[in-house]
N, CA, C and O atoms as a GROMACS GRO file, in nm:
protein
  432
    1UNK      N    1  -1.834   8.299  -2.907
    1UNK     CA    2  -1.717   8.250  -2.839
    1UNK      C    3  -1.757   8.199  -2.700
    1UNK      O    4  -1.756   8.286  -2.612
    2UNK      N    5  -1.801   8.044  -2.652
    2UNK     CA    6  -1.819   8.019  -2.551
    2UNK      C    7  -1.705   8.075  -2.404
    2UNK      O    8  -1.748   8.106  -2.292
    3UNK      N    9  -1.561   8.077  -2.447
    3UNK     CA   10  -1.477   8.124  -2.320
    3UNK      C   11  -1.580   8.280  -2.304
    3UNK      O   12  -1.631   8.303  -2.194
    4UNK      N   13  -1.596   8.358  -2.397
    4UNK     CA   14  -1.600   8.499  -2.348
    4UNK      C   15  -1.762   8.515  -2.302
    4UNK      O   16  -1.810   8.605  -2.232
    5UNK      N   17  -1.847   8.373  -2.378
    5UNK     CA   18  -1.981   8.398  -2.270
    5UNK      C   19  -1.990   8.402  -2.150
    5UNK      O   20  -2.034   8.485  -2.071
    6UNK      N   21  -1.910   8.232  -2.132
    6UNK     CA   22  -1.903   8.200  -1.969
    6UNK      C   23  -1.831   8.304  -1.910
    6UNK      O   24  -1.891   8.330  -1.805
    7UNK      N   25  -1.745   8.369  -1.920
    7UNK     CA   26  -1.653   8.507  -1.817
    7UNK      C   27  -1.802   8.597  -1.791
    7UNK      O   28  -1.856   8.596  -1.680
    8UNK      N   29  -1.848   8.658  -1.884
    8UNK     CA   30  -1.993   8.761  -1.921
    8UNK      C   31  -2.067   8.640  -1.796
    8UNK      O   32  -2.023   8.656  -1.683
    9UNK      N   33  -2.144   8.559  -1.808
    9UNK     CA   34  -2.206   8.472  -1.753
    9UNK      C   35  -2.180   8.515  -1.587
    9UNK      O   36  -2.270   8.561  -1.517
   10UNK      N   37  -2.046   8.494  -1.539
   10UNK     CA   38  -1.932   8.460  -1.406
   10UNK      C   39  -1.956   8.640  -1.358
   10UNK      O   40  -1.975   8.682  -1.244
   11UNK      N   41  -1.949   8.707  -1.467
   11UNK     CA   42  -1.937   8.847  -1.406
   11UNK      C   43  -2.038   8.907  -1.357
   11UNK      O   44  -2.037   8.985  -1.262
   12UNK      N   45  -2.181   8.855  -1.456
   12UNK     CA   46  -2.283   8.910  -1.407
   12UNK      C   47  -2.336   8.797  -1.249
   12UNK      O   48  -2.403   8.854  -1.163
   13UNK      N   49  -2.313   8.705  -1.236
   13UNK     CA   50  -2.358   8.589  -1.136
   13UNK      C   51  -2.278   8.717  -1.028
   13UNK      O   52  -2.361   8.772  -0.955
   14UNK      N   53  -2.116   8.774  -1.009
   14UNK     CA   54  -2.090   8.797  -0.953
   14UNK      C   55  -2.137   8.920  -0.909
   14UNK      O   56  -2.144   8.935  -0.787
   15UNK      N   57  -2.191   9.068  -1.027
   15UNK     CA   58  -2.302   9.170  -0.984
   15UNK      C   59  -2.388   9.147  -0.932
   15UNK      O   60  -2.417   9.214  -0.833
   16UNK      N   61  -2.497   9.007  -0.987
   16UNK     CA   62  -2.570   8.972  -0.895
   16UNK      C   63  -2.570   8.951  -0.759
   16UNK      O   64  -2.672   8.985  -0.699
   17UNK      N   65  -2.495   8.910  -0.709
   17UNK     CA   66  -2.447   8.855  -0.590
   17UNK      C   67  -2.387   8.997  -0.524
   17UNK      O   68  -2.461   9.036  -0.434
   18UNK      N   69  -2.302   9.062  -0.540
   18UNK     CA   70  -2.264   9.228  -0.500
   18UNK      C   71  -2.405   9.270  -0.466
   18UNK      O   72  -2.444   9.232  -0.356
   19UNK      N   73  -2.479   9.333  -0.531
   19UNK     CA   74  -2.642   9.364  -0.520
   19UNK      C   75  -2.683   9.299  -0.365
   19UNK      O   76  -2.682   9.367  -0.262
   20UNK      N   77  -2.713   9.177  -0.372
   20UNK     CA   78  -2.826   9.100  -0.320
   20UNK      C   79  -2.738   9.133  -0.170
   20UNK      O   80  -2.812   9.150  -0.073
   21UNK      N   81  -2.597   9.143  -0.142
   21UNK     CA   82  -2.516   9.174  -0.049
   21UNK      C   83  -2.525   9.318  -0.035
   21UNK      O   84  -2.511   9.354   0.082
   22UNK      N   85  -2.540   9.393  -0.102
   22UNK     CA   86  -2.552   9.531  -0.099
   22UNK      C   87  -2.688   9.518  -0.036
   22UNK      O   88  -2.707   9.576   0.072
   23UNK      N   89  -2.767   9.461  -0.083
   23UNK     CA   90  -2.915   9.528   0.017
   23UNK      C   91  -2.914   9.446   0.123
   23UNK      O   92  -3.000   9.494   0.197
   24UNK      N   93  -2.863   9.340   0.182
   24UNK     CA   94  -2.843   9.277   0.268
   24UNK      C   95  -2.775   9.377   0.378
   24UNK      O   96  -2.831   9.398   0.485
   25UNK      N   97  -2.649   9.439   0.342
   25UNK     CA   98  -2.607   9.526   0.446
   25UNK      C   99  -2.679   9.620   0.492
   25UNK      O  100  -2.643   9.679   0.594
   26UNK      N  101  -2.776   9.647   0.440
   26UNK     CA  102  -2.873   9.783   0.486
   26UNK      C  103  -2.946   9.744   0.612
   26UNK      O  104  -2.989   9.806   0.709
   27UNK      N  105  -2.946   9.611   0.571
   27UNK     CA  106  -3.007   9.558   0.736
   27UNK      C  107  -2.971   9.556   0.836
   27UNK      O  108  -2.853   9.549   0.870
   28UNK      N  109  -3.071   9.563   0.910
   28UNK     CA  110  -2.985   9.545   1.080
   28UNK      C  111  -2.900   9.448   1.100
   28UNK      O  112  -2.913   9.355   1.020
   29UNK      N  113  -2.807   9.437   1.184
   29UNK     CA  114  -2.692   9.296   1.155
   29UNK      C  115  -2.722   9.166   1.235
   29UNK      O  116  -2.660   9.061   1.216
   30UNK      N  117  -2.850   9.186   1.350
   30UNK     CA  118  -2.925   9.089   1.342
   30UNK      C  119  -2.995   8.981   1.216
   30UNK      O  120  -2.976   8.862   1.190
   31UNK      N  121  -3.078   9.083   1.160
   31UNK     CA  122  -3.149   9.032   1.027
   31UNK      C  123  -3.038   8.940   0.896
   31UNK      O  124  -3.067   8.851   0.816
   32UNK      N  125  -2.922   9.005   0.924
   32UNK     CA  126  -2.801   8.981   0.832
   32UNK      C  127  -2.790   8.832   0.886
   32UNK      O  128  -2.848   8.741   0.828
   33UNK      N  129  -2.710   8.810   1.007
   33UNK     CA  130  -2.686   8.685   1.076
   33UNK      C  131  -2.807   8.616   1.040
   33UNK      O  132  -2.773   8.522   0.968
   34UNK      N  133  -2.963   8.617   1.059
   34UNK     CA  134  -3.048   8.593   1.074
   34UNK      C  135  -3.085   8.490   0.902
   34UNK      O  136  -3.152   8.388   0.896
   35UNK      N  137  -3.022   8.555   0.792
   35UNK     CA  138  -3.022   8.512   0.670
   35UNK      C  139  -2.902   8.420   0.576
   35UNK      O  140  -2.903   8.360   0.469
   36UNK      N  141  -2.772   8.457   0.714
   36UNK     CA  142  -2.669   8.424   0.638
   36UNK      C  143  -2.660   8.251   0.612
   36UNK      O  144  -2.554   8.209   0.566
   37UNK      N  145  -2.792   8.134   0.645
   37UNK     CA  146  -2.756   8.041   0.561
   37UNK      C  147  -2.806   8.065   0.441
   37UNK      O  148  -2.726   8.082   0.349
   38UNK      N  149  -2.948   8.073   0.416
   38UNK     CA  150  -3.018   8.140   0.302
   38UNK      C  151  -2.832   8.228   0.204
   38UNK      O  152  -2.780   8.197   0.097
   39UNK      N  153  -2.807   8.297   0.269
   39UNK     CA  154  -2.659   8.368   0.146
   39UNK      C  155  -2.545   8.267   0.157
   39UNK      O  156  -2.441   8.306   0.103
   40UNK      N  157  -2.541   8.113   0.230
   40UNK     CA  158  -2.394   8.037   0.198
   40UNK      C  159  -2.508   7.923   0.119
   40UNK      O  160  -2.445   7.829   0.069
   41UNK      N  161  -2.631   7.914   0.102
   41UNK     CA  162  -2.720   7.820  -0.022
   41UNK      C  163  -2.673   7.903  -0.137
   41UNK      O  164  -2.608   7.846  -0.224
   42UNK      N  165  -2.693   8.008  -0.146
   42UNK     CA  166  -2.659   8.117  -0.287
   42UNK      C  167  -2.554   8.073  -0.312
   42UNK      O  168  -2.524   7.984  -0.391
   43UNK      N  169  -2.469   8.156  -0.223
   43UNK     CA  170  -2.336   8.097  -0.281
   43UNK      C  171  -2.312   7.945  -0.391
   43UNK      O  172  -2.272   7.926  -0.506
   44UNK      N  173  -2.360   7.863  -0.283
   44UNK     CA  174  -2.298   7.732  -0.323
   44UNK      C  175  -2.387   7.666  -0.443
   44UNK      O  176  -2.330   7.580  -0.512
   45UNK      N  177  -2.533   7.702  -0.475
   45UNK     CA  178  -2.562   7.707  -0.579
   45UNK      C  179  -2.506   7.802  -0.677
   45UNK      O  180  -2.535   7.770  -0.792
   46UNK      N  181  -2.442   7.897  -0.668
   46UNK     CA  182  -2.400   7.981  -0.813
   46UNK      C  183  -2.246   7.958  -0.817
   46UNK      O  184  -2.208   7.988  -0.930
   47UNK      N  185  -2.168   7.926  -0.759
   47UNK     CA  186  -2.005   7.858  -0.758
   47UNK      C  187  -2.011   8.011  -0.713
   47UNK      O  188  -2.018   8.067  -0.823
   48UNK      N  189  -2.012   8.116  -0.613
   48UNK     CA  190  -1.946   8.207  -0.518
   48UNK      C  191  -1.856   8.155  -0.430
   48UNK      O  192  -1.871   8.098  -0.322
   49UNK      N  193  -1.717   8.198  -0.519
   49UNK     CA  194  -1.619   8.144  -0.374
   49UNK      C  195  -1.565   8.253  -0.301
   49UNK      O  196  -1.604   8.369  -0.309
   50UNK      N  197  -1.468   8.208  -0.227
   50UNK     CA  198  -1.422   8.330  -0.137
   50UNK      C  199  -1.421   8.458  -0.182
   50UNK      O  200  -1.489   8.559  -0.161
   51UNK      N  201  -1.288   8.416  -0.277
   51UNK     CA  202  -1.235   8.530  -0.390
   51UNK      C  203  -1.346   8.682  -0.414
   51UNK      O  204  -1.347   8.804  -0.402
   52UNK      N  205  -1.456   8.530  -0.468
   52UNK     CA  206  -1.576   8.637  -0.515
   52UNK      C  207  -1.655   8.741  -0.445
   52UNK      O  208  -1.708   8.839  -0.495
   53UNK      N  209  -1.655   8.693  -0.282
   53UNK     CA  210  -1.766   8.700  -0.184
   53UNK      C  211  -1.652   8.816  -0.148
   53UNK      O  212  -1.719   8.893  -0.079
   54UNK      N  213  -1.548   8.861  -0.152
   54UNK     CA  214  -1.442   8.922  -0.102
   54UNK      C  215  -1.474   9.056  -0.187
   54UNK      O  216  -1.501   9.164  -0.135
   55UNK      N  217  -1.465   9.029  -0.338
   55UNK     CA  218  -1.479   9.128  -0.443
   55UNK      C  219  -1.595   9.148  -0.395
   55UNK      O  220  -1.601   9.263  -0.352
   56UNK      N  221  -1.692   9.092  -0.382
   56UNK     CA  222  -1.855   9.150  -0.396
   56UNK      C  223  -1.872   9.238  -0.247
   56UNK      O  224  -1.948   9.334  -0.241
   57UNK      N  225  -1.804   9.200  -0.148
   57UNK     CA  226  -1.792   9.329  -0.054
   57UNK      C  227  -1.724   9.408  -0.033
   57UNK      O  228  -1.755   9.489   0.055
   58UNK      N  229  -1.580   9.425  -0.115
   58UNK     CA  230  -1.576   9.547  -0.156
   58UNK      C  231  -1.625   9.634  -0.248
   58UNK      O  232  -1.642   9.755  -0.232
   59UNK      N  233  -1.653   9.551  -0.371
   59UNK     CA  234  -1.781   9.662  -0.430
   59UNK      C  235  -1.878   9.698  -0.373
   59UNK      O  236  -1.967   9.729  -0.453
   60UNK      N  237  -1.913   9.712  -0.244
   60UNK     CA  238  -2.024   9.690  -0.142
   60UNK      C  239  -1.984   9.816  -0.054
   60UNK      O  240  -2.062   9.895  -0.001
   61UNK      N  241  -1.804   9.819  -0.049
   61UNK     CA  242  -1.788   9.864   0.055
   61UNK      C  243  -1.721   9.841   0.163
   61UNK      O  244  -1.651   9.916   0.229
   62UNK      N  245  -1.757   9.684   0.182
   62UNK     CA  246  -1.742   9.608   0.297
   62UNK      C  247  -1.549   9.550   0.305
   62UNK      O  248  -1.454   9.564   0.228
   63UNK      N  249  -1.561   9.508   0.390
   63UNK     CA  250  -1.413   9.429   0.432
   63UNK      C  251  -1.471   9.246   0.510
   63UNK      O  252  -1.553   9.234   0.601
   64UNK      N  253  -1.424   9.173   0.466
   64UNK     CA  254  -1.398   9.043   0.509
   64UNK      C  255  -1.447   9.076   0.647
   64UNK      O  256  -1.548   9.015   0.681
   65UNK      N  257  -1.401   9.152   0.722
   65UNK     CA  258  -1.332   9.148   0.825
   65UNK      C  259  -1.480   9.225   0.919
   65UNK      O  260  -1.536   9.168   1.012
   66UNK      N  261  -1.514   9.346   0.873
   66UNK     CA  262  -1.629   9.415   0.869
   66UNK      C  263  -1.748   9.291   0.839
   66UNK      O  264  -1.840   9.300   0.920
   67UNK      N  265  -1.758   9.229   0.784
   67UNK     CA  266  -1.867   9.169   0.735
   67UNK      C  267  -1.886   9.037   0.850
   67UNK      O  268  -1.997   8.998   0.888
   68UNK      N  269  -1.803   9.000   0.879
   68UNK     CA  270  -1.793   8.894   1.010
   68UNK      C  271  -1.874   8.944   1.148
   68UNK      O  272  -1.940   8.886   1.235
   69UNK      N  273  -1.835   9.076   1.121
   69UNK     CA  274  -1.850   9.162   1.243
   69UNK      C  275  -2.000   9.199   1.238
   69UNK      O  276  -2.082   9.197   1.330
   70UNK      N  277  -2.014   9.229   1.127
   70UNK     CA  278  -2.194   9.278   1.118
   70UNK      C  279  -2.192   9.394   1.108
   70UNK      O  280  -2.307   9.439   1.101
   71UNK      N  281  -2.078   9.504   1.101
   71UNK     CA  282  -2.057   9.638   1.091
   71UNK      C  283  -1.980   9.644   1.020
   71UNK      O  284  -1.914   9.550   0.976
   72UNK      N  285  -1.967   9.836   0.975
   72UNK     CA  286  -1.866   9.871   0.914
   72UNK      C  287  -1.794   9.942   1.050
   72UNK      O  288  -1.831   9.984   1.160
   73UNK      N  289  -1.678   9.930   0.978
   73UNK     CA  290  -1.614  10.060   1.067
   73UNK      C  291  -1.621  10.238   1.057
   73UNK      O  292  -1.632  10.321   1.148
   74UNK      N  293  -1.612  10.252   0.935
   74UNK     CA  294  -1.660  10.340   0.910
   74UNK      C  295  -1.744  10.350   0.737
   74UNK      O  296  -1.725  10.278   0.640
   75UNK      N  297  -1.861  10.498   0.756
   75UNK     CA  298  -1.921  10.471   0.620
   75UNK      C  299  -1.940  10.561   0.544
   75UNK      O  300  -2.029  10.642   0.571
   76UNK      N  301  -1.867  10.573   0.432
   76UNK     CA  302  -1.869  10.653   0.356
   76UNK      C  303  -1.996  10.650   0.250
   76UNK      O  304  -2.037  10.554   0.186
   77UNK      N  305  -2.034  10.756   0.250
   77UNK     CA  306  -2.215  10.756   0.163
   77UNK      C  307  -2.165  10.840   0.085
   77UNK      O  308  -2.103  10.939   0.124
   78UNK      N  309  -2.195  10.796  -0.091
   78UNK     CA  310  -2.207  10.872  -0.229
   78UNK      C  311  -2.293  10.961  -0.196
   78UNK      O  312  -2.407  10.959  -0.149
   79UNK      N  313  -2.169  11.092  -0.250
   79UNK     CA  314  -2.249  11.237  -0.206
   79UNK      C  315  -2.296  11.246  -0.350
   79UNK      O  316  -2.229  11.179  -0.430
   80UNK      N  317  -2.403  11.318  -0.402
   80UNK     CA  318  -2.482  11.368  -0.486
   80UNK      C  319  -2.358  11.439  -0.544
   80UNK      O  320  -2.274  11.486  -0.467
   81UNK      N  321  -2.339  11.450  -0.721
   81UNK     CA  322  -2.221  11.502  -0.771
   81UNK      C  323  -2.095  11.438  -0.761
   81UNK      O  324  -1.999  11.490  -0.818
   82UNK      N  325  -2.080  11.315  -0.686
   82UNK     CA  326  -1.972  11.278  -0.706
   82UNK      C  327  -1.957  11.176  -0.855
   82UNK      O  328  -2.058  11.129  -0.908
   83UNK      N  329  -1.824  11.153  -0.908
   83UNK     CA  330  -1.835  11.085  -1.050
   83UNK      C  331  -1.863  10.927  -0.999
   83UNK      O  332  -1.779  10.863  -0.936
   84UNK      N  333  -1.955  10.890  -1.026
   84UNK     CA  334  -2.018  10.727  -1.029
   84UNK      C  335  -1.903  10.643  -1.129
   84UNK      O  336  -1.876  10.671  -1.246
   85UNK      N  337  -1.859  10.561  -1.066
   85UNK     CA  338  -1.753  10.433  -1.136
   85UNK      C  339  -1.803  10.347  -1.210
   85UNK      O  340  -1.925  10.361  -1.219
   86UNK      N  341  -1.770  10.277  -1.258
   86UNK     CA  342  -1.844  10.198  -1.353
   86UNK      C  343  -1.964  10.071  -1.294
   86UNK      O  344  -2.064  10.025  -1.349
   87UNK      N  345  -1.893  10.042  -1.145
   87UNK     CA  346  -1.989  10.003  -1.078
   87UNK      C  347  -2.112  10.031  -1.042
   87UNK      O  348  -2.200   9.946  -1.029
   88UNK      N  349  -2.132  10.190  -1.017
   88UNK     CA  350  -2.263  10.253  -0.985
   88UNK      C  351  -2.309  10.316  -1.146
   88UNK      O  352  -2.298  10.433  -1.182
   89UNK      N  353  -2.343  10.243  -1.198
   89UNK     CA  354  -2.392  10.283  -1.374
   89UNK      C  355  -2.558  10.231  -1.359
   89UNK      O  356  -2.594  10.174  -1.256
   90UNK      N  357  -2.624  10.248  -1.439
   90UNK     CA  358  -2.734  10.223  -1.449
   90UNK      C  359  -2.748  10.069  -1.477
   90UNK      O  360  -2.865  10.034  -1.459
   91UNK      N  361  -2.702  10.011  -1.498
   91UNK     CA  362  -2.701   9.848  -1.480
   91UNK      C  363  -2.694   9.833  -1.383
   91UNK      O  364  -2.804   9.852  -1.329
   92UNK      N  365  -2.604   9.801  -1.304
   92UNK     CA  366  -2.579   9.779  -1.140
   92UNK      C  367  -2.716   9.877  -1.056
   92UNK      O  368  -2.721   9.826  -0.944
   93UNK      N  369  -2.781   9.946  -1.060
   93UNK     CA  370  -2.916  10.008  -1.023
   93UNK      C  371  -2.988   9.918  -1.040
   93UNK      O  372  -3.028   9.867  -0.936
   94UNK      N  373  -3.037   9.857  -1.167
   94UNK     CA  374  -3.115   9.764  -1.195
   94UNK      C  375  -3.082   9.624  -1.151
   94UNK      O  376  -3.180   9.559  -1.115
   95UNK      N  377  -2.938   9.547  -1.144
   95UNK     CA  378  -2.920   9.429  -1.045
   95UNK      C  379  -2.957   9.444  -0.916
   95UNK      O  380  -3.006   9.355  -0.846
   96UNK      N  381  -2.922   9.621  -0.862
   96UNK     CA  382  -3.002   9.606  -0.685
   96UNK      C  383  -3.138   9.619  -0.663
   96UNK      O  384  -3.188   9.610  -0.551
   97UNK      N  385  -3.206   9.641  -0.775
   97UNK     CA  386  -3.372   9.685  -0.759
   97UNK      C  387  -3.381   9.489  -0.754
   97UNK      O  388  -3.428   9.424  -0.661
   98UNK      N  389  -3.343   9.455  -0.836
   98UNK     CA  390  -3.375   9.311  -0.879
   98UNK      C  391  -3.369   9.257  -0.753
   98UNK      O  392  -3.472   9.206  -0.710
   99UNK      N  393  -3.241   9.258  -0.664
   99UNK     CA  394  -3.192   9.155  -0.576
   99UNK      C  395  -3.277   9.220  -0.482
   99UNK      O  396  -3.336   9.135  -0.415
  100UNK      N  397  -3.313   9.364  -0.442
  100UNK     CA  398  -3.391   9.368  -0.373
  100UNK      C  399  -3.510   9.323  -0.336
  100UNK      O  400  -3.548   9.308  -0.220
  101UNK      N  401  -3.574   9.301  -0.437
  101UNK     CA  402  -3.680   9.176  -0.470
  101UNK      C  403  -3.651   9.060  -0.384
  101UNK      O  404  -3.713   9.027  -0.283
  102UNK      N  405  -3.532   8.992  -0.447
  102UNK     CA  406  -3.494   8.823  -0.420
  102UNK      C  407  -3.482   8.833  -0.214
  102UNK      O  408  -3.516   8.746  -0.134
  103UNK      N  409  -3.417   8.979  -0.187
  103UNK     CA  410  -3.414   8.965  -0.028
  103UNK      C  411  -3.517   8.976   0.028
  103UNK      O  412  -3.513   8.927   0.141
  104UNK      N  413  -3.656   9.041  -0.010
  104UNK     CA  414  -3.757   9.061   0.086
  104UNK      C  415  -3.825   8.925   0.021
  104UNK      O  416  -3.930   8.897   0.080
  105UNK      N  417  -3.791   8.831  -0.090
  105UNK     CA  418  -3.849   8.695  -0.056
  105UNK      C  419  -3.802   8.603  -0.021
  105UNK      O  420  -3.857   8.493  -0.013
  106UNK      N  421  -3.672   8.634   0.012
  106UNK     CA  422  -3.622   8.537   0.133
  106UNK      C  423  -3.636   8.623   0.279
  106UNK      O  424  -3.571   8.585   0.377
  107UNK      N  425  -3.709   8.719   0.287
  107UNK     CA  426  -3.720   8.802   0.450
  107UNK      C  427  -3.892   8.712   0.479
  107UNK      O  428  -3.921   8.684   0.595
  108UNK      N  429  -4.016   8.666   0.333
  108UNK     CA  430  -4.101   8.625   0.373
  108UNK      C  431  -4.113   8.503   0.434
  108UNK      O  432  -4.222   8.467   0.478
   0.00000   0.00000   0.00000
């Protein structure tokens, strides 16, 4: 069924992209600013629009608003034992090992 590839296709482009933003925030918010054309080329090569870039930082964590800023306001860290959502599953582990990759070769 091509409709239900392309959605599968759109969803994973969009984990991808969550990830590669997820290890992006770990950075100093220098380094962040420092990359953010390198992340509006991504974008605009993979069709990331707002919408998406919105979802992908709150699965992140983040707020629009926070992310402008280069900070959070505040940060809540997964305590050991808490129940993991479908987001933190062993797939999504393996999109951030991946994207972690793709950021330290756009950090070379």
């Amino acid at each position: 069924d091509p409709t239900s590839w392309t959605k599968k296709r759109e969803d994973q482009g969009i984990s991808r992209y969550a990830a590669i933003l997820q290890n992006m925030l770990r950075l100093p918010p220098e380094e962040v600013q420092a990359m953010s054309q390198e992340l509006n080329k991504y974008r605009l090569i993979h069709h990331i629009d707002d919408a998406d870039h919105e979802r992908a930082l709150a699965k992140c964590g983040w707020t629009k608003e926070e992310f402008r800023l280069g900070r959070q306001e505040k940060q809540d860290e997964f305590e050991e034992g808490d129940d993991m959502d479908e987001f933190e599953s062993v797939r999504w582990r393996k999109v951030r090992r991946f994207s972690s990759k793709v950021v330290r070769t756009l950090l070379q």
